[in-house]
N, C-alpha and C positions, 0 to 999 in steps of 0.2 A: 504494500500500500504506500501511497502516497500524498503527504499534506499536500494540500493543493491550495491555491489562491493565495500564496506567498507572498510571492513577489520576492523585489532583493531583499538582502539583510535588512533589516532592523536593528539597529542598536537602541533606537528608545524605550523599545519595548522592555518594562520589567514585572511586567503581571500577566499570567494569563489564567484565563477563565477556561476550564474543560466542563464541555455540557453535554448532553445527548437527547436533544431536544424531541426527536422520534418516541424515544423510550419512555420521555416523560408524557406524552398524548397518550401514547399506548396505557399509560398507569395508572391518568387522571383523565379518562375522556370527557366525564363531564365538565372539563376546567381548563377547556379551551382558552379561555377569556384570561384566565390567570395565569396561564403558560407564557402568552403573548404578551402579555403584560415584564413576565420576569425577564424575557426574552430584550423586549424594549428595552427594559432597565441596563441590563448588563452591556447592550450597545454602546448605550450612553454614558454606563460608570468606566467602561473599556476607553472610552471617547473624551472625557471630560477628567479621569482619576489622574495625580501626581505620577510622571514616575510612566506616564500610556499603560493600555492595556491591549490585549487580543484576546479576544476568542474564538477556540477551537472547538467546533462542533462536530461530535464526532459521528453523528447523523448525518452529516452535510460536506464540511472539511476534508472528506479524504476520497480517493480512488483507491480504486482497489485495482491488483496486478495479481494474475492467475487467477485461483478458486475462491481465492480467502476474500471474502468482505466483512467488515463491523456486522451486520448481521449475522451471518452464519459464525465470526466469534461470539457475539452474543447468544445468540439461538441454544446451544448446549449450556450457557447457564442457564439460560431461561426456564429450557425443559428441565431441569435437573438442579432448583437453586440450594440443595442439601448437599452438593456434592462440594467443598472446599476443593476440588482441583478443578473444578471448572469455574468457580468463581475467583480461582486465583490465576486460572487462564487469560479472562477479561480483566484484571487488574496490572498484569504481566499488561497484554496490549495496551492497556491506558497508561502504565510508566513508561511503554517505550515510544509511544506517542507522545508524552514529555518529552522524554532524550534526547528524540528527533527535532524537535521542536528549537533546543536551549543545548545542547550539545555537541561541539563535534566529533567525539568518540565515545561512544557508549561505555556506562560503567558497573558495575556488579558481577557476579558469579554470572560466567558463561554470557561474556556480555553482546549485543548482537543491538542491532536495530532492524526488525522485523518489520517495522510498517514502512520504514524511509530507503525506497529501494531506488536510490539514484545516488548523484553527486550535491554535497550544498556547492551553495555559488559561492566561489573565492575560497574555498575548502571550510568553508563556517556553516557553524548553525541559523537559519533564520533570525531566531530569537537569543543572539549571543550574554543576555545583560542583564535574562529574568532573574528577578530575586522573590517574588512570589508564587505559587502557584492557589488558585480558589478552584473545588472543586465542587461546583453547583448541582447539590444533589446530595443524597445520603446513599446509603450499600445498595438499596434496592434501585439506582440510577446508573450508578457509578462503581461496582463493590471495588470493598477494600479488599485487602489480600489477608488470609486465614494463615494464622502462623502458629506452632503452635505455642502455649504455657506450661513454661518450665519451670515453674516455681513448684517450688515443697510445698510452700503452708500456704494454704485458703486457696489453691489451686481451680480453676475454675469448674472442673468435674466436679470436687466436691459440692458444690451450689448448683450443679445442673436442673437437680427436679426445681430449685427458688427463680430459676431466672426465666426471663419471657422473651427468651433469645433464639434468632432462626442461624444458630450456630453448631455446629457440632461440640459435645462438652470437651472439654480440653485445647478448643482454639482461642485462639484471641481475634477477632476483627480487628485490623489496624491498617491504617491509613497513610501515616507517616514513612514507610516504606517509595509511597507513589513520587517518581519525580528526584528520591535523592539520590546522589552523588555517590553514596557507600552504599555498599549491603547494611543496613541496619539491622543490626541482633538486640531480641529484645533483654532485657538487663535486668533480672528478678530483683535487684539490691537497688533502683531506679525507684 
């Protein structure tokens, strides 16, 4: 896949907004009115914030190169949202849709840019300068990546039947993962 409607570099750019503006129709139909609304906003907060912003729609923003599109990686979490390796499938695409975005070499274990199948212009990323990322939406939009809890005491299995969570017992949802720079391991003494 491939960002599309680039253009050159940006250096201004240090925020951006990933959405999936599709997903969210699909999840609120009757809230058409209020989608286009959030929609409007983030144009305008992208337009008018310190610092510029961009948004990356990943309903709209990308082409797709061979079989793979944003829907069919979403499609298998969709059908299957209990499975933590399919929701950390679309989390995976959504950090490397960051990378692509703000990076010119990808970083983490087995590092790869999946969605940015060409050359950046002048050997850069687009968005050389982001220092923020917003991600418009919560897990059921956007998931975060399931990792799991390796803590001893108060480990999250132990609370499983307490809690009203569409997780498997023993992961943790987290988010912070998406967009960084490291591998981030979670730190039970944190």
């Amino acid at each position: 896949m491939r960002i599309r409607n680039i253009g050159p570099v940006d250096t201004s750019i240090e925020t951006l907004y990933i959405v999936n503006s599709e997903l969210m129709r699909q999840r609120y139909p009757t809230s058409t009115q209020a989608i286009s609304d959030v929609i409007d906003s983030l144009n305008y907060l992208a337009f008018v914030s310190p610092g510029n912003g961009r948004i990356i729609d990943l309903s709209t923003d990308l082409n797709s190169l061979g079989s793979e599109t944003v829907g069919s990686i979403y499609s298998g979490w969709l059908a299957n949202q209990d499975n933590p390796l399919a929701a950390n499938r679309v989390a995976k695409f959504i950090d490397n849709v960051i990378e692509a975005a703000t990076r010119r070499t990808p970083s983490g274990p087995n590092p790869t840019f999946d969605v940015y199948n060409g050359s950046f212009v002048n050997d850069r990323p687009p968005f050389p300068n982001v220092k923020n990322i917003v991600l418009v939406g919560g897990d059921s939009l956007l998931p975060f990546f399931r990792i799991p809890d390796l803590t001893t005491i108060a480990n999250e299995r132990d609370y499983a039947a307490y809690l009203d969570a569409e997780v498997t017992p023993g992961l943790i949802v987290e988010d912070r993962p998406l967009g960084a720079a490291l591998q981030i391991r979670h730190d039970p003494e944190r």
